[in-house]
N, C-alpha and C positions, 0 to 999 in steps of 0.2 A: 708538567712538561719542563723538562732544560732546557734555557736555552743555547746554553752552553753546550750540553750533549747532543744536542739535535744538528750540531754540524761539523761535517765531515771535516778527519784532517787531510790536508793535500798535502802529499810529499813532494817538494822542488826536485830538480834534478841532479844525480850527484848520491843520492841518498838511496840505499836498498833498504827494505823492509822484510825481516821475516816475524813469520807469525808461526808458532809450535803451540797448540793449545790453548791455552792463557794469557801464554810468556810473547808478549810483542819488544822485540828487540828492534833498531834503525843503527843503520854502520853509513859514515856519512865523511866528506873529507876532516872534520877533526878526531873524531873516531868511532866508538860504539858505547850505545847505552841498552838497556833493559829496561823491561817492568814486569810486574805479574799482575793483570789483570784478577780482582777478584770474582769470582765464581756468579756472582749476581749481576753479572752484565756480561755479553756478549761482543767477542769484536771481529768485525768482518775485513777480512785485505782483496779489495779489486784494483787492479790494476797501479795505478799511483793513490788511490785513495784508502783513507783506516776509516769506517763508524762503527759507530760504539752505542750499541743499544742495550738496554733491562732485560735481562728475561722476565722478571714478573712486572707486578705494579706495586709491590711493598716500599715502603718509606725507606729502606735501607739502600735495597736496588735502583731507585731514583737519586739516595744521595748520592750515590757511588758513582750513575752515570754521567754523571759531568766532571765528577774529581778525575776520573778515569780517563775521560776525552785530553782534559787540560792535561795531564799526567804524559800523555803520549805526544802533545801538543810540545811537551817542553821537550822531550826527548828527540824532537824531529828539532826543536829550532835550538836545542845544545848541537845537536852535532855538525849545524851548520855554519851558526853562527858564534855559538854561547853566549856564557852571560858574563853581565861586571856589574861589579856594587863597588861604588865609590865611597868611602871612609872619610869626613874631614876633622885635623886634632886641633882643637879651638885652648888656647890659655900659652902664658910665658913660660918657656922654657919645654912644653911637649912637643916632642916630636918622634917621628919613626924612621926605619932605615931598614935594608933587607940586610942580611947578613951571613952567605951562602943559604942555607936549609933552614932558617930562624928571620923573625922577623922581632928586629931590638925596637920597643917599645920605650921612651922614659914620659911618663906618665905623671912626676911629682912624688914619687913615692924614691925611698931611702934607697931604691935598687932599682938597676934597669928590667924590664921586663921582656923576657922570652918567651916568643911563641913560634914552636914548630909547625912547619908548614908542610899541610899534607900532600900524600900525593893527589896527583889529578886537579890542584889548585896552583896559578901561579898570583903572587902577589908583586905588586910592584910600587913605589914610592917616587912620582917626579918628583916632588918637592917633600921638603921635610913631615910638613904640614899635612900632607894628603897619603891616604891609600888605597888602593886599586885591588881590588880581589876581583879573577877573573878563574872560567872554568868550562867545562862544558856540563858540569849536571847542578840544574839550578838551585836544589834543596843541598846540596854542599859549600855551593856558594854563599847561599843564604846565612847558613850554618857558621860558616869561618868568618864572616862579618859581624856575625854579634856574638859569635867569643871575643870577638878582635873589641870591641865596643862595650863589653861587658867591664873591661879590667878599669876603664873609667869613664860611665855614662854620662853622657851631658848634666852638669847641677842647674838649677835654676835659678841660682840668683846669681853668677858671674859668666853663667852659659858655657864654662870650663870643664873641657873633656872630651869621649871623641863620639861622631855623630855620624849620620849617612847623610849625604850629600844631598841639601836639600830639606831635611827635615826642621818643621817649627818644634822651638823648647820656651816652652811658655816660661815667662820672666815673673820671677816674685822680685817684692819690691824689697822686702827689708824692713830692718827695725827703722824706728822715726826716733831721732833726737828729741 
């Protein structure tokens, strides 16, 4: 049993839900998302409420039933609230800046670094040092934050580079004289 699948989403107010088949869609004050439910779970819409049950008892259709719940889970609390994943750039001289449709990265490397920013994602930079990826679908969020963290992941033994807010970067020590 899920415990994850085994409870209901409630929808807040503000938010419509349709259901066509598979396809559970939520249109919500920041806007509208989708999903396709896959075939081995079932989804029921009563009233303000979505569950989402297996049709069988196979190991597929039990993974599914909670990916599936949370899946829908996200899609009701993007369009209400979304989400944000905070960036911080740790070492001398990195920093970022938005730059209309482009977000100017300089990272230590011989060139500044450009990364286009998609739609449906806003990024933003209070301070040089910091960035803010905000969205309404959270698997794009996720997504634009570690391209954005990829171009120079935290190292380990000066802890330079760029990291999510929060996260431990376990410290080597180095050579010994």
């Amino acid at each position: 049993m899920s415990k994850v699948g085994k409870k209901p989403v409630e929808l807040p107010t503000g938010t419509t839900p349709k259901l066509d088949g598979q396809k559970v869609s939520v249109k919500g004050p920041k806007g509208e998302l989708h999903f396709t439910v896959p075939d081995d779970v079932a989804v029921v819409l009563e009233g303000n409420v979505i569950t989402v049950n297996p049709r069988s008892e196979t190991k597929r259709a039990r993974a599914l039933w909670g990916t599936s719940r949370a899946r829908i889970q996200n899609l009701v609390t993007g369009v209400t609230k979304g989400f944000e994943k905070k960036l911080e750039i740790t070492g001398v001289g990195y920093k970022a800046a938005v730059e209309g449709k482009n977000l100017n990265l300089s990272l230590g490397y011989s060139h500044p670094v450009l990364y286009p920013i998609p739609a449906g994602i806003a990024i933003a930079t209070p301070k040089p040092t910091e960035i803010v990826v905000s969205g309404i679908d959270a698997q794009q969020v996720g997504q634009v934050a570690a391209e954005i963290r990829a171009y120079r992941g935290p190292e380990p033994f000066k802890g330079k580079g760029v990291r999510y807010e929060g996260e431990f970067i376990f410290r080597k020590e180095g050579k010994k004289k």
